[in-house]
Phi, psi and omega in degrees: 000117167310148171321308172296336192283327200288319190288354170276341180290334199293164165313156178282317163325320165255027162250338188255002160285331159346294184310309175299336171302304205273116160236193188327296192335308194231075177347142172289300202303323189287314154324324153315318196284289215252001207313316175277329183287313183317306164307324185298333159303153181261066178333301173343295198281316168310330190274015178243339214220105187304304193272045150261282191342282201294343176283304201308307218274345157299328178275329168290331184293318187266013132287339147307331175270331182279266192334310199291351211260348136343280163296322177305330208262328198289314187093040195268044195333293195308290204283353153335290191288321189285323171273327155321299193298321168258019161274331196274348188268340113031270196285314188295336169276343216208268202015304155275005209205017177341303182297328178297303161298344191278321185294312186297284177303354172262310183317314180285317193281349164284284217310301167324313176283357162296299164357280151002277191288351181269334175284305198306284170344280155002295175308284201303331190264345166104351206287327203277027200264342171253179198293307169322310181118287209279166188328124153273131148278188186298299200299308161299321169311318209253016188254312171303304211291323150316323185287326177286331156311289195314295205312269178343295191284019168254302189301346156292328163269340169295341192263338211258339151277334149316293197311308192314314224302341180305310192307315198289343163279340175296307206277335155320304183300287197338304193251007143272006148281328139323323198269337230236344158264008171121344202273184161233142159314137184272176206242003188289322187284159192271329197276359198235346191256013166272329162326303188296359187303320196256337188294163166278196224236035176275155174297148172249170184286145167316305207284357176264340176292316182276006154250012178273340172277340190259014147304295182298337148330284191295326181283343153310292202285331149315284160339297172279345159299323180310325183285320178317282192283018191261309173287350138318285157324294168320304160272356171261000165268346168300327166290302165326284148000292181312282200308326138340293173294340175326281166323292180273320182290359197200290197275315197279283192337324184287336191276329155345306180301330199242018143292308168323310181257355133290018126306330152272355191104344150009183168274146180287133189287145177289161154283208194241018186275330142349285176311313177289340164273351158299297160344280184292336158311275177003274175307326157317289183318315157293323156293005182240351143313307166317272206303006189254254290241333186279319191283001144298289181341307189280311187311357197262327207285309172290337178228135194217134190223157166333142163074355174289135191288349169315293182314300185314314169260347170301307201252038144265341184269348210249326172279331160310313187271034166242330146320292218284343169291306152014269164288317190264036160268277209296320173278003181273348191274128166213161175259108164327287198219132193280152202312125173232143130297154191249004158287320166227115202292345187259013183216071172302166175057346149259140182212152197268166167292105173104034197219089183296150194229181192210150183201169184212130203246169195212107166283099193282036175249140185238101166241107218289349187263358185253342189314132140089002183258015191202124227258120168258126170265173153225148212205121175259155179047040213277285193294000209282276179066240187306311182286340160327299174316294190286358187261328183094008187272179288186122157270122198223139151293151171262142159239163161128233202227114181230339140305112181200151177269132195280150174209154186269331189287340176277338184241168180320313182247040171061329237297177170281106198234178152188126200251134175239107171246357162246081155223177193217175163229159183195116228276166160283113180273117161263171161296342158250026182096020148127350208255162161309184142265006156307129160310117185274065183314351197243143172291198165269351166308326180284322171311127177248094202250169182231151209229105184228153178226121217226147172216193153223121173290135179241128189204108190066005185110357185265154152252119197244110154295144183237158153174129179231175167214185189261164187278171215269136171241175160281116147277099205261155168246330163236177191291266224324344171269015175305335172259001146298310193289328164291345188270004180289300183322307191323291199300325175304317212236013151281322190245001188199168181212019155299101195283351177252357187296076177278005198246006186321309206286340202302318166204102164275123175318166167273167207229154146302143167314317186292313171295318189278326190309298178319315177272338190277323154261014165282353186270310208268342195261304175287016172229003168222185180243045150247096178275215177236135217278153172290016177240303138346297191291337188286313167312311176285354148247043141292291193318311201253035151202355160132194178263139200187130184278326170205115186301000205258133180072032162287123176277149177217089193313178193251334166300323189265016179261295171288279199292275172314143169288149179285194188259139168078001167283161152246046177190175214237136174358283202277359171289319186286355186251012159252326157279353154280339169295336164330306200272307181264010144300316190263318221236287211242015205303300170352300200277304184328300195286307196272024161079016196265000159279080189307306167103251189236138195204134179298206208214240181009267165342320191290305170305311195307315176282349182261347184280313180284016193266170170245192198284173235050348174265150204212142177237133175293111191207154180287151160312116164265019164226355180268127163267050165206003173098109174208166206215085195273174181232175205200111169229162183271165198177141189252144169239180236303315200291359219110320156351088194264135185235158248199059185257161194229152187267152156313143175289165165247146179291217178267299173295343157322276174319337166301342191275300168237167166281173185269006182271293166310319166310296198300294185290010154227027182285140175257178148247145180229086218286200186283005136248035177067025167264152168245115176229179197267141190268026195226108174256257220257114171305129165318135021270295216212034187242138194315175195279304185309333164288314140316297185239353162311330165297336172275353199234134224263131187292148184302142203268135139321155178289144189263172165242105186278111176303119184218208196227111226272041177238344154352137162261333175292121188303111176308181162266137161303094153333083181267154208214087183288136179202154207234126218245111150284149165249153203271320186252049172271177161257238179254092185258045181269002184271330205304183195206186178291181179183202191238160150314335202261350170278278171004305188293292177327278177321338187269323157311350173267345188219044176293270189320346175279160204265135208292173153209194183323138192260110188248133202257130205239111164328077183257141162269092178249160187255161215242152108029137185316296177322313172256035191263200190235144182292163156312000000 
């Protein structure tokens, strides 16, 4: 079954994260449209390969044309217009920018398969068994069954507002009918005796005496259902109370935490649909609780006596249950999804200046009277004011569409949403560039804003202020402080769940090995489907603390994370370790996932494992000396004596690999020995698994020769068949200047540099050239 067909099946939870890969860049409708040509495509490889990219993203304009041609034949006026509209936003974004929709739609078509493997899991474990589709917990169980409480004493108490509203008419009728003949009520009883005020003083008749008693009978039987439901009321808003603080103090809070840590890449946060139907129970209740309280009021005002427990309780039950509707409307506004740019979907909360970003704010109480009645702005730093001044930070406009009304119709699951997908920032220029006249202690990676959204509920008579905000973002002004700036994000939403903290970098805590060790292999798991093995992580906390038996409750300042250089180094831990995640995004995603790369591994370790191997196994591992990310192999090899030796290739960057894969380097890498034969030092990838197998499959087979008609008594001479494939000379120096070439200038060149003393083994690019017999004519 195709991907998309499998993915309309899933649970509504995992349809509304479905929903969050797609905005404008890369449309859902178009995904919908296009669904098998897209899968069909190798996206992977187009976001690495400018001329893939541009054949792929051109073949898509012309499936866009087949479809619309379709529609046309169909009479389809809507989806016409609507696929015109994204071919024209298409082109105008991407054109010049091909690798950019190939990285985004690759992007997309992995998160699906996460999706995937998480329902399936899911599936498997038994999870899906409630209705939401996720796990109930114990806590959560018994939060329903409050709620179910809550439900049950409110229709109870609504029968139990009758019975009053009944009695007090009986007893109403009774004594303005008693009255209007004449009797009076007697003065013995204490609850009768304001009645009795205007009658005169005569004797009365037995029958009237027996119905001034069952006046007073009834007027008993009033009172005291009245002390009931007063006293009722009280403990069932106090049961609320409970269940309230539940809701915000325990389930929204929780879900918060773990927006915060899908954001660094954490596990993807449930949805909000749960939460919203709890929420909107809730809240029913306390509004029909309300109106039992209003209709005390009026049932007070026609019959009302000494000692009424109305008077008395009415206006503590009416301001209680008008806090608590209150509050919990104001903790139901929340931002669904945090400030993105949508070029990069895996680094939420930074955003660039001049960059449209895109965030969704969510009201969980779903009340069908509020659509379309509630106008949201947006507003960065609203609060900063003074502490801005004194931190000395950067000041920004919102541009774009910064206003908009929630509606149930834009989003999927009806909820009350409102999604902003144009805006922009755009800094405020001072004289100094934009900054206060305050000393400015923080770079701008550091500096920390708030993104808030504010409305007003107008509802039943209340005026309600709403206001949420976005988690503290980064702002940048060109890319490149882009990997700073995430490494801000890390640390902030790793160490605090403090939703307002802007003043964090001013003394930022320290973080335990066990906390960065988690996120750092969460940067690898949410953008491949691999994180890092606990022999991996270990490695990586040697580099960035030394040698130490056991890394576990090890402190990690945020200068020696960020900031500070590693040792005998010139860059500092997380640049380098954000460019190899760089690096096996763009290059290497393939091998990654399928585990053939140990990735970070010591030299010592690297050697251990490699000695009892025999020769040709060979391992794969990142560079520790490249700061832009580089990614070399390491094999075993016997010399003349016998010997086993431990040899390693120069890393290849990026820009290498921009040239060839990195499959293709391996499978046609040589040695080239002191008589110019080439042969390959690389059988079996560690442990014991053959080359070809491994990497064969990665590497895209030679097109055949076209044969060109011509005229076969020609004396002009075919062209010679060429073939790049990358060459160590086993007695080089330093060839990282060489450039491709033929063998026989190499063969020259290696005779010239006979004397030089070997050093770290550097690979050289050759165009050989292959025999007459297989070139292709001219």
């Amino acid at each position: 079954m195709a991907q998309w067909n499998q993915l309309q099946q899933l649970e509504t939870r995992y349809l509304e994260q479905l929903y969050h890969l797609y905005s404008d860049s890369f449309p859902m409708e178009l995904r919908q449209f296009l669904a098998p040509w897209i899968e069909s495509q190798d996206w992977a490889y187009a976001a690495n390969k400018e001329s893939h990219a541009t054949l792929v993203f051109h073949n898509l304009l012309g499936e866009i044309d087949q479809q619309y041609s379709r529609f046309l034949q169909e009479n389809n006026v809507l989806y016409q217009h609507n696929l015109r509209r994204i071919k024209q936003h298409l082109q105008s974004k991407y054109l010049e920018k091909p690798m950019e929709i190939a990285r985004i739609v690759a992007r997309c078509l992995w998160e699906e398969q996460r999706l995937l493997q998480s329902a399936t899991t899911a599936a498997q474990d038994g999870t899906a068994s409630h209705p939401s589709g996720t796990v109930v917990t114990e806590k959560q169980q018994i939060l329903e069954h409050n709620l179910q409480d809550i439900r049950k004493r409110v229709q109870d108490m609504e029968q139990k507002m009758k019975m009053l509203e009944n009695l007090q008419d009986d007893f109403d009728f009774n004594y303005k009918t008693l009255k209007s003949q004449g009797d009076n009520p007697p003065n013995s009883s204490p609850i009768c005796s304001e009645l009795s005020q205007d009658m005169n003083g005569n004797s009365q008749a037995a029958a009237t005496r027996q119905k001034m008693s069952q006046l007073e009978q009834m007027l008993s039987a009033l009172d005291q259902l009245r002390r009931q439901i007063v006293t009722e009321m009280a403990g069932l808003l106090s049961a609320m109370d409970f269940v309230q603080k539940n809701l915000a103090d325990d389930e929204l809070a929780d879900w918060k935490r773990r927006q915060q840590i899908a954001c660094i890449g954490g596990p993807p946060n449930i949805c909000l649909d749960r939460l919203e139907t709890w929420i909107t129970s809730l809240a029913e209740s306390q509004l029909q609780i309300r109106q039992q309280i209003k209709k005390l009021e009026e049932l007070q005002q026609k019959v009302s006596y000494k000692g009424d427990p109305i008077i008395q309780h009415r206006p503590a039950l009416e301001e209680k249950i008008v806090d608590l509707f209150r509050n919990l409307m104001k903790s139901a506004f929340v931002v669904e999804r945090q400030p993105c740019m949508p070029m990069h979907p895996d680094r939420p909360l930074v955003i660039k200046t001049g960059v449209q970003f895109t965030n969704k704010v969510r009201l969980l109480v779903k009340f069908p009277e509020l659509n379309y009645q509630l106008k949201i702005k947006v507003i960065i730093d609203k609060e900063s004011g003074d502490v801005a001044a004194i931190r000395g930070s950067r000041k920004f406009n919102i541009l774009g569409t910064n206003t908009k009304v929630m509606n149930m119709e834009e989003s999927n699951n009806g909820s009350l949403s409102a999604e902003f997908k144009h805006l922009t920032l755009r800094e405020q220029r001072c004289g100094n560039g934009g900054r206060t006249n305050s000393d400015a202690s923080l770079i701008v990676t550091e500096e920390l804003h708030l993104i808030t959204f504010e409305t007003e509920v107008y509802h039943q008579g209340l005026k309600i202020d709403l206001e949420t905000h976005s988690l503290p973002v980064v702002v940048i002004s060109n890319i490149c402080q882009m990997p700073n700036a995430w490494a801000s994000i890390l640390w902030y939403n790793m160490l605090t769940n403090h939703p307002k903290n802007v003043n964090f970098f001013t003394k930022p805590p320290v973080g335990t090995w066990d906390q960065v060790a988690e996120v750092l292999s969460w940067q690898f798991s949410s953008t491949t489907k691999r994180g890092l093995t606990i022999e991996q992580l270990t490695t990586l906390a040697e580099k960035l603390l030394g040698p130490c038996v056991n890394y576990s409750g090890c402190q990690i300042t945020w200068a020696k994370f960020c900031k500070e250089n590693m040792a005998g180094k010139g860059f500092s831990f997380w640049v380098w370790l954000d460019n190899i995640i760089d690096l096996v995004k763009k290059y290497i995603l393939a091998l990654w996932n399928e585990g053939y790369i140990l990735g970070f591994i010591s030299k010592e370790r690297e050697r251990a494992i490699l000695s009892p191997k025999p020769p040709g196994t060979f391992l794969l591992r990142f560079s520790e000396s490249s700061k832009e990310g580089g990614i070399t192999f390491t094999w075993v090899e016997k010399d003349i004596s016998g010997k086993t030796q431990i040899q390693s290739v120069e890393p290849y960057t990026k820009q290498q690999l921009n040239s060839m894969s990195f499959a293709e380097i391996i499978m046609g890498y040589k040695i080239m020995d002191a008589t110019n034969i080439l042969v390959s030092p690389l059988v079996y990838l560690f442990p014991e698994i053959p080359k070809e197998d491994a990497f064969g499959k990665y590497c895209r087979p030679e097109a055949a020769p076209e044969a060109e008609l011509g005229d076969p008594c020609s004396t002009i001479q075919p062209y010679l068949k060429t073939k790049f494939i990358c060459v160590t000379p086993t007695n080089s120096g330093n060839t990282s200047d060489l450039f491709p070439m033929s063998p026989r200038t190499l063969d020259s060149l290696m005779h010239n540099e006979a004397e030089a003393n070997p050093g770290p083994l550097d690979s050289l690019t050759l165009d050989m050239e292959l025999s007459s017999d297989v070139a292709s004519p001219m």
